[in-house]
N, C-alpha and C positions, 0 to 999 in steps of 0.2 A: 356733278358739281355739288349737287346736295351731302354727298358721300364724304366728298373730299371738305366740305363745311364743319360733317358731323365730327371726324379726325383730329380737328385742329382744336375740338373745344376743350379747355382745361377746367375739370372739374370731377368732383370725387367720378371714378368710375362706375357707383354704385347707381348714379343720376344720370350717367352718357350711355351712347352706345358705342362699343368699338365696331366698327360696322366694316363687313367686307360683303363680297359678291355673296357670300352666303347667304344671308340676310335679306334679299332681295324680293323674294317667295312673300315673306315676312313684309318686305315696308310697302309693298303693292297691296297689299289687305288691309295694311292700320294705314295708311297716308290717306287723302281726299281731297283736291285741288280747289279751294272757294275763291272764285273768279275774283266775286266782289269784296274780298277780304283782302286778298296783295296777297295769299300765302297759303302756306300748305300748312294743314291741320288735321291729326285725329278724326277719323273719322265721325260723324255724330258729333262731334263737339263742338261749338261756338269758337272764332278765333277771341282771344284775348291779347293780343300781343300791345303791349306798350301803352294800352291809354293816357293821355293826359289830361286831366281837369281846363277848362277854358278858362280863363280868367272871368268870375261875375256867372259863369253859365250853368245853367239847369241840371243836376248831380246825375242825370244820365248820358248828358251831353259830351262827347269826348271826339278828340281827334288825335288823327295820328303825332304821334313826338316831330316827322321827320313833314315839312312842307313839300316834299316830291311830289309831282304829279303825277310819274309813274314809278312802281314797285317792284323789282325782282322777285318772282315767287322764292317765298325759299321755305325751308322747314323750320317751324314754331319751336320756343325752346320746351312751350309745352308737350310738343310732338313728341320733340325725344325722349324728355322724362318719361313719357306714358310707353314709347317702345324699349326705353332699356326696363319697364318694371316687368316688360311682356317677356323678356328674354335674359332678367337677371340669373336665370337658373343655369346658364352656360356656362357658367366658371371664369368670366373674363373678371371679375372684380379682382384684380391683383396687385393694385396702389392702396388700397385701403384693408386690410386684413389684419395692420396691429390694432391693440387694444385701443380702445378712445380712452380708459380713463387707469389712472394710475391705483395700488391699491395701497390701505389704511395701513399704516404701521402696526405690525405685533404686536409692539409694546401695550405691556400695561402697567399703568401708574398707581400706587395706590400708598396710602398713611400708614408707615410701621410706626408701631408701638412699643418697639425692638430698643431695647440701650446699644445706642450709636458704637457703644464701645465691644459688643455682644455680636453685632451683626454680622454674616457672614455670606461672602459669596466673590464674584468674579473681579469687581470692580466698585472701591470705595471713594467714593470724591468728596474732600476736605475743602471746602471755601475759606480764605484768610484773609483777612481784611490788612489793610495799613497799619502800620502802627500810629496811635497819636503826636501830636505837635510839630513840630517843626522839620525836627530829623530826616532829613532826606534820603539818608545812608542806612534808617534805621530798619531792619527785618521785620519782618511780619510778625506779632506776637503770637501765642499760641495759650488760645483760653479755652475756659468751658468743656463743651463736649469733645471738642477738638484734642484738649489736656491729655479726656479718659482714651480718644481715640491714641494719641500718641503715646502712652504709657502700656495700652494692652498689645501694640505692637512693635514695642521694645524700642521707643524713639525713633521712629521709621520718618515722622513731620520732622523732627528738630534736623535728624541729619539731611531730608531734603532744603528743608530751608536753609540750612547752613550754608549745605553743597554748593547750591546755585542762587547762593543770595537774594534767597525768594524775599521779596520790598510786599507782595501783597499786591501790586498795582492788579486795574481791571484786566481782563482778557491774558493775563501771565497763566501760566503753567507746568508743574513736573510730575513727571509717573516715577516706580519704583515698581520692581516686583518683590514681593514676600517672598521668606525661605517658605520651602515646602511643610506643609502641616499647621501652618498661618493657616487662621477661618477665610482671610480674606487672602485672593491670590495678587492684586494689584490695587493699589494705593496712586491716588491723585489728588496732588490739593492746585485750588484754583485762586487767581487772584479775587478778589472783589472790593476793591477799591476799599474806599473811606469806611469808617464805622457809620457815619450821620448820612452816609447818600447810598444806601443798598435802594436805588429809586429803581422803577420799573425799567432803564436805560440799560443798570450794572444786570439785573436779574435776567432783562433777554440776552446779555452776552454770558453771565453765566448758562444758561438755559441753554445756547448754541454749541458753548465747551464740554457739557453733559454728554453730547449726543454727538457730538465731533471723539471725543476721545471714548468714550463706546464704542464705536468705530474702529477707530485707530486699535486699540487693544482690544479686540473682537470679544468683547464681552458678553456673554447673554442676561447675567443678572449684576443692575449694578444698583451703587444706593448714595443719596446726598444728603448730606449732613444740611441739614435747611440752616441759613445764617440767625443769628438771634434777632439781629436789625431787622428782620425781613419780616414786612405785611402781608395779609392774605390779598391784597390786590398784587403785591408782587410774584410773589407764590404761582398765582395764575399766571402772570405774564413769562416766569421762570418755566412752567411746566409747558404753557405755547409755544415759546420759541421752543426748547427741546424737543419737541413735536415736529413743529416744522421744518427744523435740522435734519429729519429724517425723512423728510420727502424723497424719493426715491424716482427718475425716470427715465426707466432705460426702454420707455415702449418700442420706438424705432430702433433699436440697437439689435446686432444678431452676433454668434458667434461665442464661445466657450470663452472668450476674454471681457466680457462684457461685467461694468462692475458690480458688484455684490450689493448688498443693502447691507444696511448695519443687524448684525443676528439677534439686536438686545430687545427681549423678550419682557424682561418686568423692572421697573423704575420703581424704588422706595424712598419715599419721604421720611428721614430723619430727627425726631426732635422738633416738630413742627412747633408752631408757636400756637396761642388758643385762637379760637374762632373756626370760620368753616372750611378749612381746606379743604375736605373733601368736595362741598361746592364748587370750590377755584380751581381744582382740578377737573370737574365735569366739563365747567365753564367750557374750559381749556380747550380739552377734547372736542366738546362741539363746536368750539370757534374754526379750531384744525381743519373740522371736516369741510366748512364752507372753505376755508383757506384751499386744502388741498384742489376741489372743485375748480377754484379760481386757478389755480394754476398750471391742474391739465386743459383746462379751453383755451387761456392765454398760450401755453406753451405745445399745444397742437398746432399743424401745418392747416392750412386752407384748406386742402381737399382731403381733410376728416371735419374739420368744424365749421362746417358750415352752417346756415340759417337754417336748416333743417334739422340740422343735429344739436343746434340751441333750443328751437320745440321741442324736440326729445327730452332732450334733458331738463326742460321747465316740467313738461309733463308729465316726468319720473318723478321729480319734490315733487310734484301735488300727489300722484300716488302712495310716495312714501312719507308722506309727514299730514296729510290728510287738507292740504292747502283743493283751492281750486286752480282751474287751469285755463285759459282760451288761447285759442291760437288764430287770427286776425291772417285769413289767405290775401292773395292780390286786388280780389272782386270788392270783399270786404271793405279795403283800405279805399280803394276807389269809393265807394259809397259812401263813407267820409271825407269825402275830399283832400285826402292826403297825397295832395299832389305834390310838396316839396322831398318828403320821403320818396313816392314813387318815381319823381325824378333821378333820384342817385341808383333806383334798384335797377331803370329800365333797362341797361346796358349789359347786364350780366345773365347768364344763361340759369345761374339757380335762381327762384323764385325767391322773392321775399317773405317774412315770416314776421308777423305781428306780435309779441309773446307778450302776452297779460297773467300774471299769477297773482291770486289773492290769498292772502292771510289775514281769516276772522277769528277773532280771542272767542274765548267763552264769556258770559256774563256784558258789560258797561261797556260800551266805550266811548273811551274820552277824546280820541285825537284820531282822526283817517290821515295818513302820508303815505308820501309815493315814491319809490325809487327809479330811476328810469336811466339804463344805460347803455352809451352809445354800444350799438352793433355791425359793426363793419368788420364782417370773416377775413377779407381782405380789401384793401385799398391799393388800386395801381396808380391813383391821382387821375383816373380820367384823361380825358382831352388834353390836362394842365398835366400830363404824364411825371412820375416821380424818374428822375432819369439820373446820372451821376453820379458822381461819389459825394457821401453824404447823404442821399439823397430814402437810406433806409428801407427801400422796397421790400428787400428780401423780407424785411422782419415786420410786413404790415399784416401776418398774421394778427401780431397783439393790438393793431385797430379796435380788438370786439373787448379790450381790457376791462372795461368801464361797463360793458353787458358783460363780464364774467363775474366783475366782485358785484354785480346785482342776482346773477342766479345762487352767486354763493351765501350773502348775506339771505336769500330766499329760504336756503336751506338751513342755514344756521336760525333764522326766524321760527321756520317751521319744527326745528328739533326743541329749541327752548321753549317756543308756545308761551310767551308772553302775557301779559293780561293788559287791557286796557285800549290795546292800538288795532285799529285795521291797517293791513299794510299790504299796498298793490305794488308788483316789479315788473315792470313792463320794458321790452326792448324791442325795438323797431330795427329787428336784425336785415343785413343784404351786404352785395361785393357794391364796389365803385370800379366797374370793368372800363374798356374800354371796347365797341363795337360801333356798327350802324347805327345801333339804336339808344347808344350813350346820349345824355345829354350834354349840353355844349356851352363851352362862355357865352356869352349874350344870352342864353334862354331865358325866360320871363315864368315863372313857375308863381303856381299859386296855393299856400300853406292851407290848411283844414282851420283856419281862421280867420280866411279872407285874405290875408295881406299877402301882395306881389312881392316877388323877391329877383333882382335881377342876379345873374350868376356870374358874377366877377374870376370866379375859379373852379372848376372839378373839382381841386384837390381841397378844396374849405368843405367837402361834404357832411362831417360828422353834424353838424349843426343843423345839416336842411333835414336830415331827419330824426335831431332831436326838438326839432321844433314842432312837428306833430303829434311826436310823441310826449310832450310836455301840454301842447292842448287836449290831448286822447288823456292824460294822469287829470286834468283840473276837469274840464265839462265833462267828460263820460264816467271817469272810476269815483269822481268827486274826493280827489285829496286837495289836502286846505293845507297841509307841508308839501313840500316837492324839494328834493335833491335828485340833481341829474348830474351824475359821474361819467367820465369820457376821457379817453386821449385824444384831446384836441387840437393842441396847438405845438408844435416845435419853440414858440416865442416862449412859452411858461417852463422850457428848459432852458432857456434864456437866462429867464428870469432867476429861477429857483435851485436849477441845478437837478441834478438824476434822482434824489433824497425825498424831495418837499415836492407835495400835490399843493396846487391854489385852490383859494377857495374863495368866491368870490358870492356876497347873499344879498338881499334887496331887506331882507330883517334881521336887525342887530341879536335877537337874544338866540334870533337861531342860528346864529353865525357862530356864537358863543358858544353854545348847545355842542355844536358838531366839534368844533378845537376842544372841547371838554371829551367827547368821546376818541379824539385823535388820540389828546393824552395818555389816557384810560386805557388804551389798547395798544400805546407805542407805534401810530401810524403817524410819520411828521407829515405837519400842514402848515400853510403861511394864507394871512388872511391876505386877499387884495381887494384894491382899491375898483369902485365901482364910478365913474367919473363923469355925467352928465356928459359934459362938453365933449367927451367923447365920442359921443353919439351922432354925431353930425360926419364923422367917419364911414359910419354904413349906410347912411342916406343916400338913394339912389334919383338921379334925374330922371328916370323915365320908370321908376316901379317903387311899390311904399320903402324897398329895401335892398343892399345887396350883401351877398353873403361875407362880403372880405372889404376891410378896415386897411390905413392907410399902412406906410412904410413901418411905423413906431407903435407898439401897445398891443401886438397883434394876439396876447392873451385876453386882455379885455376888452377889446373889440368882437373879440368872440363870445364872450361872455354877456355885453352888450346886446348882441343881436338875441341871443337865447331870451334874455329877460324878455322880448319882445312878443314872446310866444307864451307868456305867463300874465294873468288878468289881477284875479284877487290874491292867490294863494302868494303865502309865504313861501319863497324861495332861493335856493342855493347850487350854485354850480359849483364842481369840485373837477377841475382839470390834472390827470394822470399822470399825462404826456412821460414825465422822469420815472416817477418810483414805479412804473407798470412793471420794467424790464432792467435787470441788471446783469453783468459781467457771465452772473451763474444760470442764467434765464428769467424765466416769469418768477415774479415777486411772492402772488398775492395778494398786492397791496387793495385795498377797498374795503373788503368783506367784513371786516373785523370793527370798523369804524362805522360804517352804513350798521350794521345787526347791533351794536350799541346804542345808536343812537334810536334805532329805530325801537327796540327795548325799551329805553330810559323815556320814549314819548306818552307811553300810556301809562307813567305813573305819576 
């Protein structure tokens, strides 16, 4: 029975065992029957299985999750973990063998100094703006650098624009190839809207057609005539999205048909305008690197990213960026009485994983804040099962969305090295399974702050364990800001659409703060409403709490309940739910707006 237990469990095979009669020699030496435990465990080892915190009771005091009288012995998930590490060396590991993480783009960006008109190589892209006034009909003019460029290649712009009645609008486009012995072998000019609005909007779609048509005409060196309109904040935001355009992942993918990456190797800056480009382009690059981070954990399967493979990877940035690191096991969180987190972990065969990383500046600091993102490798909804159409299970990988742009802004913290701010990113990573040892509607759990919370739903879980982890950011790491980013609710897709994260704060100027770095970095947000009366929604008759709000508001009823777990500090919730995931897979979205802000605090 216990065989046929071990078989059925789904999770990386790196942490199971595939267990046959072979094996047997093997579980008779590590297994050890403890009467007065209900279970089989590791030899020499203590059972752990499942504690719950009492309500009100002594932090050693614990009882089983399940009121049974009597327990089927069975084997511990700790058992197993400990027998497949004994026998990882047998070659079953064969679910888990592509890469976990996608790699960096080629490219490299850099300021030429080169005459636009001088330049030479694979691929030249021409930005045209509108022409002025009213004219609807009217062609794109052709000024400036653009002139000399269209004059040293024997009018190669006028007759595109002619050809195809290039107007200049944003996201428009046409290539050309040069005759042979041209410097340049292909010519592209792109729209870019208005002369007055090359805003950071028009530059990320120029910035995506860069690298899109790089692509498309397999270019390895290309170059962009940078627009005159254009600021060194845009600049930046031009050379990120280009960047990001080139995200590449074909980890699961196998077979000689599998698609190519773009070959383009070095990106030139044109005619840039004064000030620091080359800054806006560093920016860029390190914003990418968290970007990209963010969007191989989001767009990994469950059985590679798991809670343990979020430690990993926290514990990698503190290595490589010289951050620290803690990792908070089962016992730990117990000892905190994080018993609304441990409740969502108890059901699922992989262990939970506390992840704390800290980033301390050199010299002053002015501001301690704390990121803190929900972690749910996968979400089945529990008891309150995700079942149906619509119903999204398959894609509850991106659950842990909200802990991915926190390890990614982690790293992009840790590569900038800021001045001024400590900044802790904490994730209270685990599944929401469903087993014997799930917990269940009606259970009565008790937060790492006292307060009972009765459980209206399995499937509300992101919130019971961002509720400890928002008490673990204010009393233990001592941050006086706190944003907790998450895919929480389906209602705030409701609301906002696939586009827009909500943001919902308890303090006006850092509500402001953060829409300021949304802007900043082209991540859309919509501020909502926080609404007293609302409150009386999650108020439960028989516990201080319950996790799920009525029919109507079911984003900030959620948002609601989180405040509850927040004392003095300044606070903001930013719900994901839309922009995590689109058409083309994981976004990204988070990283780029959390490492802004969290930047712009210590200064």
């Amino acid at each position: 029975r216990h065989i046929r237990g071990m078989l059925q469990l789904r999770a990386p095979m790196r942490r199971r065992i595939v267990a046959s009669l072979a094996v047997l020699p093997f579980l008779q030496g590590a297994i050890a029957f403890q009467p007065s435990a209900g279970l089989l465990a590791p030899a020499g080892h203590a059972s752990n299985v499942n504690p719950v915190l009492r309500a009100n009771a002594a932090p050693s005091s614990f009882v089983s999750p399940s009121l049974r009288v009597a327990r089927a012995p069975r084997l511990s998930a700790s058992g197993v973990r400990g027998l497949a590490a004994g026998i990882a060396d047998r070659g079953w590991d064969i679910n888990n063998n592509a890469p976990i993480f996608t790699s960096a783009p080629a490219v490299e960006v850099t300021v030429s100094t080169t005459a636009p008109e001088d330049w030479s190589g694979d691929l030249l892209i021409v930005p045209l703006m509108m022409a002025e006034g009213q004219d609807k009909k009217a062609l794109a003019p052709i000024q400036g650098a653009a002139a000399a460029i269209d004059e040293a290649t024997g009018g190669a712009i006028k007759e595109l624009v002619a050809d195809n009645e290039f107007k200049g609008a944003a996201s428009s486009s046409s290539t050309v190839r040069l005759p042979g012995g041209s410097k340049v072998k292909k010519l592209t000019i792109l729209g870019a809207g208005k002369t007055d609005k090359f805003d950071i909007k028009v530059a990320a779609k120029v910035g995506a057609a860069i690298s899109a048509t790089a692509k498309s005409e397999k270019a390895k060196t290309a170059a962009i005539l940078v627009p005159a309109a254009a600021s060194v904040e845009a600049i930046e935001i031009m050379v990120s999205s280009a960047l990001a355009a080139l995200y590449h992942d074909v980890r699961f993918k196998s077979g000689e048909d599998v698609d190519k990456a773009a070959p383009l190797v070095k990106l030139e800056l044109l005619a840039c305008p004064s000030g620091d480009v080359a800054g806006a382009i560093k920016r860029a690059v390190t914003m990418e690197a968290g970007v990209r981070l963010t969007k191989d954990l989001v767009g990994g399967p469950a059985n590679y990213v798991t809670p343990s493979l979020l430690a990993e990877t926290a514990m990698q940035i503190a290595a490589d960026t010289g951050m620290t690191c803690k990792i908070l096991e089962k016992d730990d969180c117990v000892k905190l009485k994080m018993g609304s987190y441990l409740a969502v972990s108890q059901g699922a065969a992989e262990p939970p994983k506390f992840i704390h990383l800290t980033y301390t500046p050199k010299g002053e600091i002015k501001k301690k804040v704390a990121i803190v993102g929900k972690g749910l490798t996968f979400d089945s909804g529990g008891y309150n099962l995700k079942a149906g159409a619509g119903s999204m299970i398959e894609l509850m990988k991106f659950d842990m969305g909200g802990s991915a742009a926190t390890l990614g802004a982690a790293k992009i913290i840790g590569l900038m090295q800021p001045e001024g701010v400590e900044a802790h990113f904490i994730v209270a990573a685990c599944e929401n399974m469903v087993s014997a040892d799930a917990f269940r509607p009606g259970d009565i759990l008790t937060a790492s702050n006292g307060k009972t919370i009765e459980v209206g739903n399995t499937d509300a879980e992101g919130r019971l364990t961002l509720a400890d982890a928002l008490v673990y950011a204010e009393k233990t790491a001592g941050a006086e800001h706190i944003i907790d980013i998450a895919t929480l609710t389906g209602a705030c897709i409701v609301s906002l659409g696939g586009e827009y994260a909500g943001l919902w704060s308890n303090d006006e100027a850092m509500g402001e703060a953060i829409l300021q770095s949304a802007t900043a970095t082209g991540e859309k947000m919509w501020k909502m409403p926080l609404p007293e009366e609302y409150g009386e929604m999650i108020k439960s008759k028989i516990a201080d709490l319950k996790n799920i709000g009525g029919k109507g508001g079911g984003s900030i009823t959620a948002a609601l309940f989180l405040k509850e777990f927040v004392d003095k500090a300044k606070w903001a919730h930013l719900d994901i739910a839309g922009p995590v995931w689109d058409d083309k897979g994981a976004t990204g979205y988070g990283a780029k707006v959390l490492a802004n802000w969290v930047a712009n605090s210590g200064k």
